[in-house]
Kinemage of the C-alpha trace (Angstrom):
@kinemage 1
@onewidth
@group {chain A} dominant
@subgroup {mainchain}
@vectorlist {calphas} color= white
{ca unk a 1} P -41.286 4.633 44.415
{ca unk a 2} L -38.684 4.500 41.340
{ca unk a 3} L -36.385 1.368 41.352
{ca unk a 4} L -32.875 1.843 40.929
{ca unk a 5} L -31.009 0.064 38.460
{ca unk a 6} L -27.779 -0.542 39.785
{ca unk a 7} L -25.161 -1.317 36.850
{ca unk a 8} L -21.876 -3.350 37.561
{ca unk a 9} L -19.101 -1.908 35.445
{ca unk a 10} L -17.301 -4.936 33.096
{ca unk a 11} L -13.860 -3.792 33.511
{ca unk a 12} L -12.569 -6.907 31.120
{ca unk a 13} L -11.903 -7.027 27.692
{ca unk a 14} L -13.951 -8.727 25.777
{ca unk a 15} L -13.104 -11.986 23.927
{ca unk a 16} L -12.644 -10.085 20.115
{ca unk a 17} L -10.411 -7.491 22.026
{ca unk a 18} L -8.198 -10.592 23.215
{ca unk a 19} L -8.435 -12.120 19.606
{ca unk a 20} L -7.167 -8.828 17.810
{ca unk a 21} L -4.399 -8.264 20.282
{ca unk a 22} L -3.225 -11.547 19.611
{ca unk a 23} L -3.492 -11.373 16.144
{ca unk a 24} L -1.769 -7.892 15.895
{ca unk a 25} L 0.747 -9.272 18.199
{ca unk a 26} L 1.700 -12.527 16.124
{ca unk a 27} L 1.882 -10.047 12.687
{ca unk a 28} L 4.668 -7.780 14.585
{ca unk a 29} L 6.108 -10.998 16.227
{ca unk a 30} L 6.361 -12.669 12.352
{ca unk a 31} L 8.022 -9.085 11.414
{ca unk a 32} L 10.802 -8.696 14.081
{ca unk a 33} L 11.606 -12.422 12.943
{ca unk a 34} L 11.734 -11.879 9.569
{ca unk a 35} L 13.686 -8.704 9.664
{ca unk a 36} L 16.359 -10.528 12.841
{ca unk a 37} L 16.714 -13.633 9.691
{ca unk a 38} L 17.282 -11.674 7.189
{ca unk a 39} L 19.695 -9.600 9.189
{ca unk a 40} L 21.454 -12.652 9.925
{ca unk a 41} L 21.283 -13.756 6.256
{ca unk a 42} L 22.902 -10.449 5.064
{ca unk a 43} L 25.687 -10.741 7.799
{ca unk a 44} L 26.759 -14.316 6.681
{ca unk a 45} L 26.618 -13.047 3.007
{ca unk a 46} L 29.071 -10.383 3.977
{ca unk a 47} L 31.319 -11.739 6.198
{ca unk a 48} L 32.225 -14.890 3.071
{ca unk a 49} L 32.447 -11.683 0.466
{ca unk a 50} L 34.875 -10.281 3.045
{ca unk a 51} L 36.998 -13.042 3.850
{ca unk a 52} L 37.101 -13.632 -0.281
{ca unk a 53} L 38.544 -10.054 -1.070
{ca unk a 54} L 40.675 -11.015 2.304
{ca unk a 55} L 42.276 -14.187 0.652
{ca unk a 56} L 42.298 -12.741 -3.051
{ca unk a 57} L 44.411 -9.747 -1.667
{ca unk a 58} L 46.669 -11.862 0.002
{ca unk a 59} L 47.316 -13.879 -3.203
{ca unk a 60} L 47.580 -11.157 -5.136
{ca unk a 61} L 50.725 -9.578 -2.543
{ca unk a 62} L 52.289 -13.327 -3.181
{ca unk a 63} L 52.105 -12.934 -6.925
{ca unk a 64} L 53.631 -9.266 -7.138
{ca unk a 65} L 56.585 -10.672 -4.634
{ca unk a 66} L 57.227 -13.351 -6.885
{ca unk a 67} L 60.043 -11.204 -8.921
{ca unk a 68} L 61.296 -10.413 -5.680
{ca unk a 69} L 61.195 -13.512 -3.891
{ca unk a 70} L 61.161 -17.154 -5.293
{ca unk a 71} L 58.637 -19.635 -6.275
{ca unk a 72} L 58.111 -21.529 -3.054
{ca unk a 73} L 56.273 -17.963 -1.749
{ca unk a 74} L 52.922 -19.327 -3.560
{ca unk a 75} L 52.965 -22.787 -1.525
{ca unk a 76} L 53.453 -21.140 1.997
């Protein structure tokens, strides 16, 4: 009479599976946030550069109208 081993499948994961998926999870985690920051960093940087060509093209159109207009165009 032959005995029958009966195995029980482990359908888990195992404890190192757990630890890697973290660990591979935190590394893309760190990446999206570094890449969303310095998105965010580039965008500020942009928008002041913009806003600077905005307000030195405006001053230049004052200072070409000042033959045609008069002085008190700088102040206003």
């Amino acid at each position: 009479m032959k005995i029958r081993v009966i195995r029980i499948a482990h359908d888990g994961y195992s404890l190192v599976e757990i630890l890697v998926s973290i660990g591979v999870f935190a590394i893309v985690l760190f990446a999206a946030i570094s890449v969303f920051s310095v998105a965010q960093e580039t965008s500020r940087i942009a928008h002041a550069k913009t806003k600077a060509i905005q307000y030195s093209r405006d001053y230049v159109e004052k200072i070409k109208n000042i033959r045609r207009d008069n002085w008190d165009a700088l102040t206003t």
